[in-house]
Every structure is written in C-alpha cells, then in structure tokens.
C-alpha positions in Angstrom: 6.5 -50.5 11.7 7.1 -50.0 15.2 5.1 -47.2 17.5 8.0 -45.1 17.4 8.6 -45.3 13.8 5.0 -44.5 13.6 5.3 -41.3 15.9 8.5 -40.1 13.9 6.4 -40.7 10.4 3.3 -39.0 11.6 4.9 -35.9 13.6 7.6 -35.2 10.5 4.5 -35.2 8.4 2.3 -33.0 10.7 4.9 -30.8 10.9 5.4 -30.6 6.9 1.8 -29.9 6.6 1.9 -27.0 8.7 4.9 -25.6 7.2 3.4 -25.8 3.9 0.4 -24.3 5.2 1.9 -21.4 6.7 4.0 -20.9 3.8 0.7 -20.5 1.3 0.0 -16.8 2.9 3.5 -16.3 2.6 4.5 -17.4 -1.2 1.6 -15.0 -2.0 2.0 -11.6 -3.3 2.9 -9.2 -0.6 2.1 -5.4 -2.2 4.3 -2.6 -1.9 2.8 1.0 -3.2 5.9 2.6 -4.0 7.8 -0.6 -5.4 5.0 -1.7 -7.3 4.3 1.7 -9.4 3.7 1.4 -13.0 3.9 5.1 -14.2 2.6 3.1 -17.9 -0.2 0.8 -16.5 -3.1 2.1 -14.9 -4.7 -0.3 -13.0 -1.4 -2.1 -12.8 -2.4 -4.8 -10.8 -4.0 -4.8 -8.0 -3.1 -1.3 -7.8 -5.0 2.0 -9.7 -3.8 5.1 -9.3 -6.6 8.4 -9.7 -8.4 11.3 -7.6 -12.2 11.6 -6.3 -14.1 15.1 -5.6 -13.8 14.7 -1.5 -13.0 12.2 1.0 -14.7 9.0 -0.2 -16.1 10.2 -3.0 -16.7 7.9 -6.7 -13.0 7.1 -7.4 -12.0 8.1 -10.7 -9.1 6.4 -13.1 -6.5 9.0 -14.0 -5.7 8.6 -17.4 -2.9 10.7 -18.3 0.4 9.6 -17.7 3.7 11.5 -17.7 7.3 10.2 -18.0 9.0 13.5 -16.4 6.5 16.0 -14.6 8.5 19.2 -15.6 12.1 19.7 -17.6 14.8 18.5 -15.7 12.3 16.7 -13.1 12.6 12.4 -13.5 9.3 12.1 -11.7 6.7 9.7 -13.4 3.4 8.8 -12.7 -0.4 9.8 -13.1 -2.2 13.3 -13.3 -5.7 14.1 -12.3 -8.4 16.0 -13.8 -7.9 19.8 -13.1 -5.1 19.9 -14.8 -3.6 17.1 -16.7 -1.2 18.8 -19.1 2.7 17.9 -18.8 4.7 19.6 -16.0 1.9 20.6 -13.9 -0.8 18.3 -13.7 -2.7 17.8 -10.5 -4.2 15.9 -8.2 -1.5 13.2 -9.2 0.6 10.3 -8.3 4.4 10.4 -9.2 7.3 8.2 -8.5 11.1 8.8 -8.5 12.3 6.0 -10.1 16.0 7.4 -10.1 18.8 6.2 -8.4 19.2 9.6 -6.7 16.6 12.5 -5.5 14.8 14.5 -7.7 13.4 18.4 -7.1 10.4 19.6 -8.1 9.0 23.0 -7.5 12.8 23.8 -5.5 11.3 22.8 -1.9 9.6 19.3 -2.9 12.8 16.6 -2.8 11.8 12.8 -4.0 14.0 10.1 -2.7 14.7 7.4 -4.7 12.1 5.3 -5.1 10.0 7.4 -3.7 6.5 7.8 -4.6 4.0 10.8 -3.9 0.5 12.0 -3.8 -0.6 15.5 -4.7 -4.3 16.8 -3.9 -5.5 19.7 -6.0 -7.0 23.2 -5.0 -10.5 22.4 -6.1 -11.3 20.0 -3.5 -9.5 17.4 -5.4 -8.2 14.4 -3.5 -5.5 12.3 -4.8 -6.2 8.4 -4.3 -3.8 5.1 -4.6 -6.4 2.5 -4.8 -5.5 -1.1 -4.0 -7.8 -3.8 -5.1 -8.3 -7.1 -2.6 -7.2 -9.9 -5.4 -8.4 -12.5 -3.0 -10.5 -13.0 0.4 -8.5 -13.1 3.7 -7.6 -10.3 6.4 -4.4 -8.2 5.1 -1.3 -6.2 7.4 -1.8 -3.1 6.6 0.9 -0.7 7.1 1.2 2.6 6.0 3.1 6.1 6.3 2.5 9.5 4.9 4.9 12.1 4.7 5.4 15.8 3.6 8.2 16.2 1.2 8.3 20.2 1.2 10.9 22.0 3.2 8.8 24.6 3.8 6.6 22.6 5.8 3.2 20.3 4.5 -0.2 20.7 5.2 -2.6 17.8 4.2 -5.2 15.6 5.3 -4.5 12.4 4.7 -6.8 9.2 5.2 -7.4 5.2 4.5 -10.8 4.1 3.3 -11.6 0.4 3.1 -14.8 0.4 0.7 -15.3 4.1 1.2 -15.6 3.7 4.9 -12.5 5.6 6.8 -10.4 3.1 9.2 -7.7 5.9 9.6 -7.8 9.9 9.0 -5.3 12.3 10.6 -3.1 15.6 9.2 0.8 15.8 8.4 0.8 19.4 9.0 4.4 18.6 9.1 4.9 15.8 10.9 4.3 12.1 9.6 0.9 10.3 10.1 1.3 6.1 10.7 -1.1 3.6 10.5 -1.1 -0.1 11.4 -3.8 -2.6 11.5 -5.7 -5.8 10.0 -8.4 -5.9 8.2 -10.7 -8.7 6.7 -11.7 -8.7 3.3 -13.5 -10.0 0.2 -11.9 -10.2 -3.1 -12.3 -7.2 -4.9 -12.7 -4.7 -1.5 -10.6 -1.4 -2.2 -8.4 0.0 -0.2 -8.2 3.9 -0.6 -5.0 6.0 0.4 -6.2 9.6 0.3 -4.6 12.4 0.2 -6.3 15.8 0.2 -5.3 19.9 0.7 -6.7 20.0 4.0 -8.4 23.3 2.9 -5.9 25.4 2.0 -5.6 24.7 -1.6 -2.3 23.3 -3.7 0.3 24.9 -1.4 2.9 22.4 -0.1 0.7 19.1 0.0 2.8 16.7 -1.8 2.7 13.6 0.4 4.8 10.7 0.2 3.2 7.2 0.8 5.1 4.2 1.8 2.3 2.4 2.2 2.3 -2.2 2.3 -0.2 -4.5 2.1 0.6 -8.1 3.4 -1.5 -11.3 3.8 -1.8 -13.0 7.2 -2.2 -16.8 8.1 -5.6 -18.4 8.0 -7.1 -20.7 10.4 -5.8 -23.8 8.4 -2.3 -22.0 9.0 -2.7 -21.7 12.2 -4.7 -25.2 12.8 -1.2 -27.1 10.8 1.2 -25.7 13.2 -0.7 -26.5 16.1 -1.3 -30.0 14.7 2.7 -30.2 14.1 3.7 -28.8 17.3 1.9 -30.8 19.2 2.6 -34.3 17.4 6.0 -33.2 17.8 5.8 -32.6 21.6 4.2 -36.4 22.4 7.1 -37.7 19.8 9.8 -35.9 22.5 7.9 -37.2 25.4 8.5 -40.9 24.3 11.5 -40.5 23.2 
C-alpha cells in the first residue's frame, strides 16, 4: 500500500472515529419538560413531578393525577398536597396537551403544549424534578413565564442537588436561564416555582425548560484527531 493510500485509510478513519464519537452525546436522550410530560406516570422517566415546603426543601412525589383540572378545562397533570381534589388542586403541574389553548380561572390561557407550575398559598412550592440518568455536564436551558393577563407574581428558581444555580421573579416579565453544569448520575435538577409571598393569586408559571448532553473529552479528542489527520492528508496531496 502506498504512503498515500496509507494517509487516505488512516485520515478517513480518524475522521469516522470522531464522528461517531461526537455523535454518542448526540444519539442520546435530549429532555424536553413540556414535551416529555406524562400527566399518568409519575416519575416518568427521568422526570418527577411534586411540591416541597420552601425553596430547597425535601422534594415530595405528587400523587394525584387529574385528566381535566376543572369542567370544560383540558389541562392534565399533577396536584400537590394542600389541596389535591379535582378542579382545584394546588401546588401542581399541568399540561395542555390540546391542539388549541385552554382557560382556566378566565385570565390563565395554556398554549398548546404548554406546561405550567402553580405554587400554593401555604408556602407551598411547585417542583419539576429531572433526574441525571447518567454522568456528564448537561445544556441547560430554561424559561419561566406568567400565563395570567392580569399580570404574575412568582419566584421562580433552579436547584442542582438543592443548591440554587439560578433564582429571580417573573413579576410579569419572563425570567431565562442558560448554563452547563456537570453531573453524576442520579443528581436532580429542581425547577421551582413558588408565590413569592403573596399567596395563590396569579402565579401559574409556564416552564419551557430543556436539558441536553454536551460532548466529552473523547468527543472532542476524535475530532481533533480527524481534523488534523485530515489536514497533513491535504498537505501531501
């Protein structure tokens, strides 16, 4: 085999290798909150849906779902512990799973596939846990949002093993984070949502909240190893 069949072999394969590396992170579950819901599993994945007394508080598993919060209202999801009965259950989780937007409460308006987080009046916090399935640092990305015309009032945080990497107010405008974070399988992710001291009056939040896994050093290592095999190929060409 000549030296330049021998470049071609080695810096197509090089190349291959890194692609295939890169593509491991990729091929793996990305997580979406709202497209992910399951208003009938609970955890549902890497995702559990429930409340805790406070900011960082022991997280607690709701465990009463609902199909439709209230008549006439197609809003599913999970209710909390002050008040878990059918059509006004609270702090809870719900998700419009409906091709069009659905009221509750006349001010509160779910776009489709929207999904929400309600705190209650006892100090209450609504929590959307997500569950680190694997070792490895993760895109996090997330948005919250009031839903009431007349203006929300919430505090709203992100907790990574209880500890806050992100706390701020939509009080009425949206609250964004962005950021990496390394973990170890089976770390938590908390999106919190609480009344920000004013009790149960217009705190419905909507989350669009993902969770994405970057390259690891191997990743990165493979492309560097292709790109550069590929480069010397050029040069003797």
């Amino acid at each position: 085999m000549t030296t330049s069949s021998k470049s071609t072999l080695i810096s197509a394969f090089a190349t291959l290798l890194s692609f295939a590396v890169l593509a491991r992170p990729c091929a793996a579950q990305s997580y979406n909150a709202a497209g992910d819901f399951s208003a009938t599993s609970n955890p549902n994945g890497a995702w559990s849906y429930g409340w805790s007394y406070g900011v960082g508080s022991a997280f607690n598993l709701s465990t009463t779902n609902t199909a439709a919060y209230a008549p006439g209202v197609p809003l599913s999801g999970w209710l909390g512990n002050e008040n878990p009965a059918p059509f006004t259950g609270y702090p809870y989780a719900l998700h419009n799973g409906t091709a069009g937007p659905a009221t509750n409460n006349i001010f509160t308006v779910y776009q489709p596939g929207q999904l929400a987080e309600s705190p209650g009046d006892s100090n209450e916090c609504s929590v959307i846990r997500w569950t680190a399935p694997a070792s490895g640092t993760f895109n996090i990305a997330a948005t919250f949002s009031g839903l009431s015309s007349k203006g929300d009032s919430a505090d709203v945080h992100i907790l990574h093993d209880g500890t806050s990497i992100f706390d701020s107010a939509v009080n009425p405008n949206p609250a964004s984070y962005s950021g990496l974070q390394n973990m170890l399988a089976g770390d938590t992710i908390d999106f919190v949502v609480g009344n920000e001291g004013n009790g149960a009056n217009e705190d419905t939040t909507a989350l669009s909240a993902t969770i994405v896994p970057e390259p690891g050093p191997l990743g990165l290592v493979g492309m560097g190893l292709g790109c550069l095999l590929s480069f010397r190929f050029l040069k003797r060409k």
